[in-house]
C-alpha positions as CSV (number, residue, x, y, z in Angstrom):
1,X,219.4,141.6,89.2
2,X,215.5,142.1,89.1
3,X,213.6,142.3,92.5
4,X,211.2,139.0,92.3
5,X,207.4,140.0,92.3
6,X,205.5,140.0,95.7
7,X,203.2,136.6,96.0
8,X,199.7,138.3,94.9
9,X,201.1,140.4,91.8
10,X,202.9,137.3,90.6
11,X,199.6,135.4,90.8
12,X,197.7,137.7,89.3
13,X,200.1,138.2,86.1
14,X,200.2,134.5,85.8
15,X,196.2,134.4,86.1
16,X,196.1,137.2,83.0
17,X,198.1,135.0,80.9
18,X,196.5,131.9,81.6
19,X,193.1,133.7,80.4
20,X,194.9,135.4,77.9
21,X,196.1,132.1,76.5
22,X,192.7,130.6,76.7
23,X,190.2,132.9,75.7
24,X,190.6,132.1,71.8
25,X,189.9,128.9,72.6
26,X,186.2,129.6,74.8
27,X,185.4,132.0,71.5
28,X,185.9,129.3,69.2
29,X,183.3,127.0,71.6
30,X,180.9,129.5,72.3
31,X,178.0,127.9,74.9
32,X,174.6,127.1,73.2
33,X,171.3,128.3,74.1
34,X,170.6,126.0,76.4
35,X,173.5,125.1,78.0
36,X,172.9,124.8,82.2
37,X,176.1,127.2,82.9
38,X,175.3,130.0,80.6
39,X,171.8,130.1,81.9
40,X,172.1,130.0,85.2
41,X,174.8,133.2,84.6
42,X,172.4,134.5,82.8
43,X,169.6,135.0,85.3
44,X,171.5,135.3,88.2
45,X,172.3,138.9,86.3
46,X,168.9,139.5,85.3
47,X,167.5,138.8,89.2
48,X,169.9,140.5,90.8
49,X,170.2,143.5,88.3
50,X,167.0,143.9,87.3
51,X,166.8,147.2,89.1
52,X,169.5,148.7,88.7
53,X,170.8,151.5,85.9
54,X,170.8,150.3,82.0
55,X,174.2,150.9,81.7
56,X,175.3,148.6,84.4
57,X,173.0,145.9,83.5
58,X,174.4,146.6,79.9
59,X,178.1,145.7,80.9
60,X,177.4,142.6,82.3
61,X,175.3,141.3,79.7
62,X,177.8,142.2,77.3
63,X,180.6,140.3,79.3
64,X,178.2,136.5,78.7
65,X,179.2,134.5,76.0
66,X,175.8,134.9,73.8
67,X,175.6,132.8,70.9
68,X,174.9,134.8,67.7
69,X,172.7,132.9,65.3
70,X,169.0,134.2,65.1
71,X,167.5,130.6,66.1
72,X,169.8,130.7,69.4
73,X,168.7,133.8,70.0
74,X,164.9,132.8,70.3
75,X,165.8,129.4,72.1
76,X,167.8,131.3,74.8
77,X,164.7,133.9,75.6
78,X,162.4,131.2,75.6
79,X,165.1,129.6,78.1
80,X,164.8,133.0,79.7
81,X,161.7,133.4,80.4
82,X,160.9,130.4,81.6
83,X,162.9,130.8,84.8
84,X,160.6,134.5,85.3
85,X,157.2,133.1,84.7
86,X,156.1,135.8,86.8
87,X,158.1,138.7,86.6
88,X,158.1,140.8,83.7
89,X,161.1,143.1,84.9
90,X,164.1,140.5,84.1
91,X,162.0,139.6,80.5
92,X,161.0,142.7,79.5
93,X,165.2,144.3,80.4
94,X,166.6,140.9,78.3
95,X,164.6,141.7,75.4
96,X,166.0,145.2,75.3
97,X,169.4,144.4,75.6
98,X,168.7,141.2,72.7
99,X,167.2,143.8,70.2
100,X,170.0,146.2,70.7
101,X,173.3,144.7,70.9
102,X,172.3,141.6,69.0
103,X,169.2,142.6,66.4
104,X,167.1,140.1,67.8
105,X,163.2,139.6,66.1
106,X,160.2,138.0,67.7
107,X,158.9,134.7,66.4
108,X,155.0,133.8,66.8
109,X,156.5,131.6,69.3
110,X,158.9,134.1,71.6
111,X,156.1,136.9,71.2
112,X,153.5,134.6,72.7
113,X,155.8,133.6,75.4
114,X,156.6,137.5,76.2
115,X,152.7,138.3,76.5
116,X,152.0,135.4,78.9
117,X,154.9,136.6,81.3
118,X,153.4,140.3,81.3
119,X,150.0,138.5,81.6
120,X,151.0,136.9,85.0
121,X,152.7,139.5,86.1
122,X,149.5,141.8,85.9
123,X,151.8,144.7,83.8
124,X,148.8,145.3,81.8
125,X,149.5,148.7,80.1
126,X,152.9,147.5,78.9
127,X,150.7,144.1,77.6
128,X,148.0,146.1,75.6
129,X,151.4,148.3,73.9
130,X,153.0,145.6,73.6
131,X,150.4,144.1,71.3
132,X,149.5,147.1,69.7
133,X,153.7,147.4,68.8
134,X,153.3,143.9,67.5
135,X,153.1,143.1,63.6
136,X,150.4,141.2,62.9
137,X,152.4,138.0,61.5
138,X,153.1,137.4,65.1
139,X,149.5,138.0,66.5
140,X,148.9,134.0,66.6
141,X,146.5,132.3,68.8
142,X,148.4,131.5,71.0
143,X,149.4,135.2,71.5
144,X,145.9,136.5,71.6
145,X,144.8,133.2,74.4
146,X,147.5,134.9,76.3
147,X,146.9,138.5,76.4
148,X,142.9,137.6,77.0
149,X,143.5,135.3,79.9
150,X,145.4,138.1,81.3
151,X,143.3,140.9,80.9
152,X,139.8,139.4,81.0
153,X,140.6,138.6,84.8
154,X,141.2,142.2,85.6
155,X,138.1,143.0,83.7
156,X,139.8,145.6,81.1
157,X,136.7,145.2,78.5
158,X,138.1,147.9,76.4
159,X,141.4,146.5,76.2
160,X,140.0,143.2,75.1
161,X,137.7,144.3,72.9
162,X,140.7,146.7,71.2
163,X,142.1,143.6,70.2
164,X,139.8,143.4,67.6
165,X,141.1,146.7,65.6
166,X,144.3,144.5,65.2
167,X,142.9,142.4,62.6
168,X,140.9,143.7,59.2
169,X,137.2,144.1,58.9
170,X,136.7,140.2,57.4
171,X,138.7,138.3,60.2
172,X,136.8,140.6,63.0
173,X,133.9,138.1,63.6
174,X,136.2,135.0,63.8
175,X,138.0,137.2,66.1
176,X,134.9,138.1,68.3
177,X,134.4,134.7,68.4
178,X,137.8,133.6,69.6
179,X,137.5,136.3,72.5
180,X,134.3,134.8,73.6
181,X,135.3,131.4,73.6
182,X,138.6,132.0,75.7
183,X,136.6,134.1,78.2
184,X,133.7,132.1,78.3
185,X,135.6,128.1,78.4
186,X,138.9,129.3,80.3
187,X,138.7,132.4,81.9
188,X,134.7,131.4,83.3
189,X,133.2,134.8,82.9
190,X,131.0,135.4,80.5
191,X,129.8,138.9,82.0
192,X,132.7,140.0,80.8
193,X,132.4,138.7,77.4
194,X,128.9,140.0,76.9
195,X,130.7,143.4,77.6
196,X,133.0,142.8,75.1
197,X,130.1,141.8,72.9
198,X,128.2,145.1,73.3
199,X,131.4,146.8,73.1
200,X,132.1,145.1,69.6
201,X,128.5,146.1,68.7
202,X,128.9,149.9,69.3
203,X,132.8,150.4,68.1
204,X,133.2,147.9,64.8
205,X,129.7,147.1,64.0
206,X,130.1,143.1,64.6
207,X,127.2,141.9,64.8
208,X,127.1,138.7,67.3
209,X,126.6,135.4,65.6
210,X,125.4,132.0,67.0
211,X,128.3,130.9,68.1
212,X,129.0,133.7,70.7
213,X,125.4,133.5,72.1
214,X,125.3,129.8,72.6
215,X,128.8,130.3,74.4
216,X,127.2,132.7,76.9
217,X,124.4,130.6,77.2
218,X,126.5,127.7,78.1
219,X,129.1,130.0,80.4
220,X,125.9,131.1,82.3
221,X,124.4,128.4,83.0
222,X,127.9,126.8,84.4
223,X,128.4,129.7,86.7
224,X,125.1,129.7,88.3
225,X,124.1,132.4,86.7
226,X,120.4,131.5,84.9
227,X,118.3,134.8,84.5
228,X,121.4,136.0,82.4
229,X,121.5,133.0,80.5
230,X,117.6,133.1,80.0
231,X,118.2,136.7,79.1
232,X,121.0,135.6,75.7
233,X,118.3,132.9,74.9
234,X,115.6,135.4,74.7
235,X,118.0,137.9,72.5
236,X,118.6,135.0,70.3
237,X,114.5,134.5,69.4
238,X,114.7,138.3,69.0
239,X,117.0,138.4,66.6
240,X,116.6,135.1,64.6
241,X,119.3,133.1,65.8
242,X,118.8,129.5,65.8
243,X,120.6,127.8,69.1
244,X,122.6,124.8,69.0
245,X,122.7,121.6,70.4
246,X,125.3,122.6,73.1
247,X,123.0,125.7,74.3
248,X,120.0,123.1,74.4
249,X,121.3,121.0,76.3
250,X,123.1,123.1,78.8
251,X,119.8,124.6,79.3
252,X,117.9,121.3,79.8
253,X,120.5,120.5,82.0
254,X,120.4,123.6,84.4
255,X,116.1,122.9,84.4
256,X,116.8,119.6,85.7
257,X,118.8,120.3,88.0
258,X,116.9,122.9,89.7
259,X,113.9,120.5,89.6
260,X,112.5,122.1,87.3
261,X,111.5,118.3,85.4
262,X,108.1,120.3,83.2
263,X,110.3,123.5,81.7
264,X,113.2,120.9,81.1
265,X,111.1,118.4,78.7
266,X,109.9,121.5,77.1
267,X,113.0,123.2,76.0
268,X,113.6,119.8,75.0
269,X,110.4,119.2,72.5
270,X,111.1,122.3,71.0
271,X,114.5,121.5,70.2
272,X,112.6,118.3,68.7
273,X,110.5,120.3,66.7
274,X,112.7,122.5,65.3
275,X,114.4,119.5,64.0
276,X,117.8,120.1,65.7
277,X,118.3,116.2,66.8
278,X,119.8,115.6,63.1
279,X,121.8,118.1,63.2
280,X,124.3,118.2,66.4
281,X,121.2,117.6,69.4
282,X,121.8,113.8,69.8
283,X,123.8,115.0,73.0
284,X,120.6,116.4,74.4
285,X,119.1,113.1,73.6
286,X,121.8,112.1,76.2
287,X,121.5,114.6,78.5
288,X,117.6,113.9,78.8
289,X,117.9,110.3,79.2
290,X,120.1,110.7,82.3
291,X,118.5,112.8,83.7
292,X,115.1,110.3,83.4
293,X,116.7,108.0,84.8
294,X,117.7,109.4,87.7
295,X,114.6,110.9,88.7
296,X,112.9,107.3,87.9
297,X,111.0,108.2,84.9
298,X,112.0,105.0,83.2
299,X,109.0,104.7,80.7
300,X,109.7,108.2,79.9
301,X,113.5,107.7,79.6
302,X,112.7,104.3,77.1
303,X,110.4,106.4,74.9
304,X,113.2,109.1,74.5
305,X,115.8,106.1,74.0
306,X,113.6,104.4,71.2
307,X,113.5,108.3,69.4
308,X,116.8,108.0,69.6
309,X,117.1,104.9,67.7
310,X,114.5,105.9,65.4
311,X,116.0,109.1,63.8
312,X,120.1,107.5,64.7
313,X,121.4,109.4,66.5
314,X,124.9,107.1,68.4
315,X,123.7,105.3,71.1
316,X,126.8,105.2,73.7
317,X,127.7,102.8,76.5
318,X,126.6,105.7,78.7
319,X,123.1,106.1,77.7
320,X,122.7,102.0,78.2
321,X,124.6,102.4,81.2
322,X,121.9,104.8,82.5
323,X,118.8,103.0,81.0
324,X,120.4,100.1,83.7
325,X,120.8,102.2,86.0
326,X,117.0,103.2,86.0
327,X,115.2,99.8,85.6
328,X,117.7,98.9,88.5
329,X,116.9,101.9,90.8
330,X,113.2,100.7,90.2
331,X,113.7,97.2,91.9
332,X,113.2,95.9,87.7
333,X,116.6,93.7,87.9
334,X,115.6,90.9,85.0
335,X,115.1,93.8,82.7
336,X,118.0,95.9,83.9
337,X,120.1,92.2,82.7
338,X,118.4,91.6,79.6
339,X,119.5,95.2,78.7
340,X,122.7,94.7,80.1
341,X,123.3,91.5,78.7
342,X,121.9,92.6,75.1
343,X,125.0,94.8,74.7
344,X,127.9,92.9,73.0
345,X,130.2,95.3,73.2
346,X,129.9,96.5,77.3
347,X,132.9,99.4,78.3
348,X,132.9,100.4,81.6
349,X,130.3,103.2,81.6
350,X,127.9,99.8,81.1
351,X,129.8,98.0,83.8
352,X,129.4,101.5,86.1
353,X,125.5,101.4,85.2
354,X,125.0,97.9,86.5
355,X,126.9,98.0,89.9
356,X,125.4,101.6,90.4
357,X,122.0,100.5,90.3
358,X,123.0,96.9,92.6
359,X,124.3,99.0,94.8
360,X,121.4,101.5,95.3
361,X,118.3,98.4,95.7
362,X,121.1,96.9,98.6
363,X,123.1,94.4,96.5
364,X,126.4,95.5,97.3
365,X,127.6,91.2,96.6
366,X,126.1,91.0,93.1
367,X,127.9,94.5,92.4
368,X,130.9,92.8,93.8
369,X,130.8,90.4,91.2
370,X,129.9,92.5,88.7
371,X,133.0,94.0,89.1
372,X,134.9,90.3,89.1
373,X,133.8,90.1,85.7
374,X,134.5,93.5,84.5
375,X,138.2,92.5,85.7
376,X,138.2,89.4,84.3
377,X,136.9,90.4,80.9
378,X,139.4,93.1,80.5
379,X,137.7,96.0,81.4
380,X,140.0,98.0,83.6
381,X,138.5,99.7,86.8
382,X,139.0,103.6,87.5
383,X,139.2,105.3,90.8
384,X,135.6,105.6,90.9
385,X,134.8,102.2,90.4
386,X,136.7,101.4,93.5
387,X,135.4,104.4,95.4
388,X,131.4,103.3,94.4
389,X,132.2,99.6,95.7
390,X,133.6,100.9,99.0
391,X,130.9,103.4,99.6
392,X,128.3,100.4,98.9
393,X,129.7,97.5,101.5
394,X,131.1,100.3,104.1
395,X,128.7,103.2,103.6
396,X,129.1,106.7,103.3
397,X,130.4,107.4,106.9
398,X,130.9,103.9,107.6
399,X,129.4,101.3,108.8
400,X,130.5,98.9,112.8
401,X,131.7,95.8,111.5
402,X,131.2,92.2,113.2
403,X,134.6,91.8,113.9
404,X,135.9,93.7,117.2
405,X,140.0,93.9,115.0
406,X,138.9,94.3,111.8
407,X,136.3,96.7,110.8
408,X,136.2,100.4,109.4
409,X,137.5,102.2,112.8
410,X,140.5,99.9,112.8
411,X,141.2,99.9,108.8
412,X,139.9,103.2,107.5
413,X,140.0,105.4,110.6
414,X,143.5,103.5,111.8
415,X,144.6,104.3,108.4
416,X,143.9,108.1,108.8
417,X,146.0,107.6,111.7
418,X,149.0,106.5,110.5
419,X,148.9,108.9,107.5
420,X,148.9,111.5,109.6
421,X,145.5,113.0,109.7
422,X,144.6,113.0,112.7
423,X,142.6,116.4,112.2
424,X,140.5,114.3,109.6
425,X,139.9,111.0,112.2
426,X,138.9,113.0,115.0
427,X,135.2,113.1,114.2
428,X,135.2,109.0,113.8
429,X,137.5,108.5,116.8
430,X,134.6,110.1,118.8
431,X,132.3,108.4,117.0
432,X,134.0,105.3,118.0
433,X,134.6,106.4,121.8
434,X,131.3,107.3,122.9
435,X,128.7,107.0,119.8
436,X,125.6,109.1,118.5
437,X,128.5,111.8,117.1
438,X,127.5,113.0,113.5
439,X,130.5,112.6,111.3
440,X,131.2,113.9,108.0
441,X,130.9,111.9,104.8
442,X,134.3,109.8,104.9
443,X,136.4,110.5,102.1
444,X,137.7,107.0,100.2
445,X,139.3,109.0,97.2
446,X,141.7,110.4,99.9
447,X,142.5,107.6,102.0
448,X,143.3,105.6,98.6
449,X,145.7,108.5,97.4
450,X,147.1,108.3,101.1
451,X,148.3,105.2,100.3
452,X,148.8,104.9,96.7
453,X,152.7,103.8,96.7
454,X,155.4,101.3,97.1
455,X,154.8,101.2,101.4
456,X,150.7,100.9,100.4
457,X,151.2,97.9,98.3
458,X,151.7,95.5,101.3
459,X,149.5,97.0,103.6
460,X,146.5,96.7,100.8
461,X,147.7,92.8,100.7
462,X,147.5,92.3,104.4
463,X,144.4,94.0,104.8
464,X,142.5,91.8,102.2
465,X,144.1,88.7,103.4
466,X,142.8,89.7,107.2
467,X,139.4,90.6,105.4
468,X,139.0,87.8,103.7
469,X,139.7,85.3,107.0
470,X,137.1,87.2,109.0
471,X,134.5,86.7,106.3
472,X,134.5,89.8,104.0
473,X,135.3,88.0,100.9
474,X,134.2,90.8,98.4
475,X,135.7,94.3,100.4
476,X,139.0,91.7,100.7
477,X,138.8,91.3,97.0
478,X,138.7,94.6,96.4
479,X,141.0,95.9,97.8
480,X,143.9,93.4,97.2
481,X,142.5,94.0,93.3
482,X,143.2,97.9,94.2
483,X,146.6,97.3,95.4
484,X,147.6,95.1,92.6
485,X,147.1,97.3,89.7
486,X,146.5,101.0,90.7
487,X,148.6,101.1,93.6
488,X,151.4,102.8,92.5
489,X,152.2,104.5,88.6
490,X,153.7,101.6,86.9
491,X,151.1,99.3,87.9
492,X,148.6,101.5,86.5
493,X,150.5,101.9,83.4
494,X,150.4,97.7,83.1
495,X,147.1,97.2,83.8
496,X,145.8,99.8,81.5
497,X,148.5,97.7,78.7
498,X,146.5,94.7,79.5
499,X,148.9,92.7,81.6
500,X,147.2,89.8,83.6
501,X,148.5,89.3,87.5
502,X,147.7,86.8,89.0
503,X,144.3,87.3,90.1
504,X,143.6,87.9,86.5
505,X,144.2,84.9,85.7
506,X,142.5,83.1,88.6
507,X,139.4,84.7,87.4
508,X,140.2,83.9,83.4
509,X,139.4,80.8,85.1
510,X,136.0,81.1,86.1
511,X,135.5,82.9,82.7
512,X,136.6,79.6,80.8
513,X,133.9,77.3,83.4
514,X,130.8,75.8,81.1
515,X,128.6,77.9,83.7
516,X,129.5,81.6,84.8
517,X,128.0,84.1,86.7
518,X,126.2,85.9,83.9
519,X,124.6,82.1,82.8
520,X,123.4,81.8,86.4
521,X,122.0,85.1,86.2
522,X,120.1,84.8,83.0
523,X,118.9,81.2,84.6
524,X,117.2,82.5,88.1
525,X,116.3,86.4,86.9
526,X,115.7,86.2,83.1
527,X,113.6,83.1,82.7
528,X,109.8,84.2,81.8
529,X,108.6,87.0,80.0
530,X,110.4,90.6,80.6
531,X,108.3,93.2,79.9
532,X,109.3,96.5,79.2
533,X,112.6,96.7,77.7
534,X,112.8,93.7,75.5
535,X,109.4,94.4,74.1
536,X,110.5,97.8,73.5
537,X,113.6,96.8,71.5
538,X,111.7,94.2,70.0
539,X,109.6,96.1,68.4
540,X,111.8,98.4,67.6
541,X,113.7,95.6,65.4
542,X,110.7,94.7,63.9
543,X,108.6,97.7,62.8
544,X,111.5,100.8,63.5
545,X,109.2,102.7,65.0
C-alpha cells in the first residue's frame, strides 16, 4: 500500500497539473497589447529590473505572454513608454529585448516616442546615436521636434546643428528652417539658434533665408533681448533680405512698448513704403492701431484705420474694438457709439472695446449694461469680461462699501477666508483692522477659480441676491450671471451651445421692448452732428480715399 503524500507535495503536484492542464488554453488567448494585466506585469519588471544583469532581465521578459504580430509589437512599446516618460533605462532595456527575441522594427511613430523619452531624461549622447543609427524613413517631424527640444535646452549647438547632415543637400534649408522655428517658438532661445545658424554657415554652406532671420527677430524681441534683435535686422539690410510682416510688427511692437512712440511709426512707414501692407503687413496695420489708441493718439490711430480701408486690408472686431476704446478713453462717447453702433456684426472683442473705455472715463453702470446686452444678444462673456467689470465697480484693491455686512471685506476678503487663503487676506484684513496699510492688487481671476464648482454655485446666488437688496443692482447681476453659466464645466459647455437660463430670457425681454438701451443711447448721446469718426467713414464711402 503507497504512503499518501505529505500536505505541501500533494499541493504542489496538484498545482503542476492544474497549470499543466491550462496553459494551452492561455496560449491560444494570448493578452493584447494593451491589456491592463499584461502591462502592469510588464513594467513592474522593467522598474524593478532595470538594473540588474541582461540575462536576468532576459528570463523574465521571456516568461510574459508577448503578443507576436508586428502592429502589437509597436502598440505595446508605445504602452511602454508611456508609463517611463522620464526614464530612459526601462525604454531603452525593452527595446533591446523587443529587437532580439521578437525582430521588432521602429515605426515613424515608436522612434519619435523613443527620442522624446531620452530627451526628458537628459541621456543626450545615446539621443544624438540614436538618431544618427536611425534610417531616414523614420526621421519625421515629429522625431526631429523631439530630439531639438531636448538638446537645444542643454545648449548642444553642434549636436543640433549635426542634424542637418541627416538629410541631402536640397532638404538642408527646409531643415535649417525647422530647427529655427522649434528653437525659436518652443524652446524660446534664439541665441542658441543663431549658433546653429553660424554653425550651418561654416559646416554645409546654408545660407540663412528670410524665414530664419524674421524668426530671430521675433524670438528676440519676445525675450527681452532688442540690441540682438536690432543686430539680425541690420544683417538682413546687409545681405538683401526683405523682412516680413511678422518681423515688422514684432519690432513696432517692442518700440512701443519701450516708449519709444517716433522709431515705432518709422519702422512702420518704411514697411509702408516698401509696399509690404499687400502682401502679409495688414497685422502691423493692427498692431499700430492699438497701440494709438492706447497712448490716445486717436486722429493718428483713424488716419492709419482709413489706410487700412483704402488698400483692404481685413478690418477685425479688434481693431473697431480699439478705435472705441480710444475715442472713449478721450471722454468722445457719441463718437465712440456711432462707431460702435455702425458695426452690424459686433463679437466680443467690440463688446470688450466699449465697456473698456466706460470703464476707464468712470462709467462702470453703462459698462454694466453694456454687458446686459452682450448677454442678451448672444454674445457669451469670458473670464476677462467678468474680471474687467469687477475691477471697474470694486477697484483694483477694492474699494469700502456703504453697507457695514455687505461690501468687499466681507464678500471678497471673507471669501479668501473660507477658501483657505489666509496668507493671501492677510494684507486686506489689516487693511480692514486699522487702515492706511498698502495692499497688493487683489486678484479676481483667483477668487473666481476658488469658487468655480458645484458648492460656488449657491454661494454666487446668495451673494447677488444680498447685493442686489442693499442696492448694488449691477455687481449683483454680475455675479449671479457668473454663477449661472461659468460656474462650473458643464455650464460653460451650455452656455457656449447657446442655451438660454433664465436670466437670458428675462433680458430677451428687454431686447424685444419698442425702446432699448442702445435706442436710448443713440437718443441722448448721438443726436447732433459727430465729428470725427462718422465724417471719417463718410468720406471714406464716398470718395475711397
Amino acid at each position: 500500500m503507497p504512503l499518501p503524500l505529505p500536505p505541501r507535495l500533494l499541493f504542489r503536484r496538484l498545482l503542476s497539473t492544474a497549470v499543466a492542464s491550462t496553459s494551452p488554453s492561455l496560449e491560444a488567448a494570448a493578452p493584447g497589447p494593451t491589456d491592463p494585466a499584461l502591462l502592469v506585469r510588464l513594467c513592474t519588471i522593467l522598474y524593478q529590473h532595470q538594473h540588474a544583469p541582461d540575462a536576468a532581465l532576459q528570463r523574465r521578459l521571456s516568461a510574459l505572454p508577448i503578443p507576436a504580430a508586428p502592429a502589437d509589437l509597436r502598440e505595446l512599446f508605445l504602452q511602454a513608454t508611456a508609463r517611463f516618460p522620464l526614464s530612459w533605462r526601462p525604454v531603452h532595456r525593452l527595446l533591446a529585448h523587443l529587437t532580439a527575441q521578437h525582430g521588432f522594427a521602429h515605426s515613424p511613430a515608436t522612434a519619435a516616442r523613443f527620442l522624446d523619452v531620452l530627451a526628458k531624461s537628459s541621456n543626450f549622447d545615446l539621443l544624438h546615436s540614436t538618431l544618427l543609427a536611425l534610417p531616414p524613413g523614420l526621421l519625421s517631424a515629429a522625431a526631429l521636434r523631439a530630439a531639438i527640444r531636448g538638446l537645444a535646452p542643454a545648449r548642444e549647438v553642434g549636436k543640433v546643428s549635426a542634424l542637418l547632415a541627416l538629410f541631402p543637400e536640397a532638404q538642408r534649408s527646409r531643415v535649417l528652417e525647422f530647427i529655427t522655428d522649434v528653437v525659436c517658438s518652443v524652446c524660446k532661445l534664439p541665441d542658441v539658434a543663431e549658433k546653429v545658424i553660424k554653425q550651418a554657415e561654416h559646416r554645409h554652406s546654408i545660407a540663412r533665408n528670410g524665414r530664419c532671420c524674421e524668426l530671430l527677430v521675433v524670438a528676440y524681441c519676445r525675450a527681452g533681448m532688442f540690441a540682438d534683435a536690432c543686430s539680425v535686422w541690420n544683417g538682413m539690410e546687409k545681405r538683401g533680405i526683405e523682412p516680413g510682416g511678422a518681423a515688422y510688427e514684432e519690432i513696432v511692437v517692442t518700440l512701443f512698448k519701450n516708449n519709444r512712440f517716433a522709431d515705432a511709426m518709422k519702422v512702420f512707414d518704411g514697411m509702408r513704403k516698401r509696399g509690404l501692407s499687400a502682401r502679409g503687413g495688414g497685422t502691423c496695420y493692427h498692431a499700430v492701431v492699438s497701440w494709438l489708441c492706447k497712448e490716445g493718439r486717436t486722429w493718428c490711430a483713424f488716419m492709419v484705420f482709413a489706410e487700412m480701408l483704402k488698400i483692404g486690408v481685413e478690418v477685425d472686431g479688434e481693431v473697431l474694438g480699439d478705435l472705441v476704446y480710444g475715442l472713449l478713453s478721450r471722454r468722445r462717447a457719441r463718437e465712440g457709439y456711432r462707431v460702435f453702433h455702425g458695426v452690424k456684426e459686433k463679437d466680443i472683442a467690440l463688446y470688450h472695446g466699449l465697456m473698456k473705455g466706460l470703464l476707464r472715463i468712470k462709467r462702470a453702470r453703462e459698462a454694466t449694461e453694456v454687458f446686459r446686452e452682450m448677454v442678451a444678444r448672444g454674445c457669451e462673456p469670458n473670464m476677462h469680461t467678468y474680471i474687467m467689470l469687477l475691477q471697474g465697480h470694486l477697484g483694483k484693491r477694492g474699494r469700502k462699501g456703504r453697507d457695514p455686512l455687505v461690501n468687499f471685506e466681507s464678500i471678497f476678503v471673507g471669501g479668501l477666508v473660507k477658501a483657505g487663503r489666509t496668507l493671501e487676506a492677510t494684507k486686506f484684513v489689516e487693511r480692514t483692522m486699522w487702515g492706511g496699510v498698502d495692499v497688493p492688487r487683489f486678484d479676481y481671476n483667483k477668487f473666481l477659480h476658488y469658487f468655480s464648482n458645484e458648492e460656488g454655485v449657491p454661494m454666487f446666488e446668495e451673494v447677488g441676491r444680498r447685493l442686489r437688496e442693499v442696492g448694488l443692482v449691477d455687481l449683483g447681476d454680475i455675479l449671479l450671471i457668473y454663477g449661472e453659466r461659468m460656474a462650473t464645466r458643464d455650464r460653460r459647455r451650455e452656455a457656449m451651445r447657446g442655451r438660454l437660463t433664465e436670466v437670458q430670457d428675462a433680458q430677451k425681454i428687454c431686447v424685444n421692448k419698442e425702446l432699448t438701451f442702445w435706442d436710448k443711447v443713440a437718443d441722448t448721446q448721438c443726436s447732433g452732428s459727430a465729428p470725427g469718426v462718422c465724417l471719417i467713414l463718410g468720406d471714406l464711402d464716398q470718395t475711397g480715399d
